[in-house]
N, C-alpha and C positions, 0 to 999 in steps of 0.2 A: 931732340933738345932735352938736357937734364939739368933738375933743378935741385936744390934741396932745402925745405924748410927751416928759414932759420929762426924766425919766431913766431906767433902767434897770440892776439891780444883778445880777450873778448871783450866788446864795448855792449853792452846791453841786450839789442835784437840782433848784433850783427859779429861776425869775427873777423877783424884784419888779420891778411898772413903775410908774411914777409917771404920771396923764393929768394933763395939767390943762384943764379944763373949763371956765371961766371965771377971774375976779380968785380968785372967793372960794372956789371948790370944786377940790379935789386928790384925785382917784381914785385909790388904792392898788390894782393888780390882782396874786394871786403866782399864777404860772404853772409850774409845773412843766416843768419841761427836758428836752424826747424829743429824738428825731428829729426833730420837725416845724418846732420854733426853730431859725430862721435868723438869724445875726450877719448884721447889717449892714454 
């Protein structure tokens, strides 16, 4: 399955990411903000 990045928000302690997967399908992942998130 491939996805690719279409946004990414930072809310505070947490980052929402947007995949997009295909036309029809939009993954919302929230990820919480350590150390281990890297700005691109």
């Amino acid at each position: 399955m491939k996805g690719a990045v279409e946004s990414y928000i930072y809310q505070g302690s947490a980052v929402l990411i947007n995949i997009r997967i295909n036309d029809k399908t939009l993954m919302k992942v929230r990820v919480p903000a350590t150390s281990e998130v890297v700005n691109p």
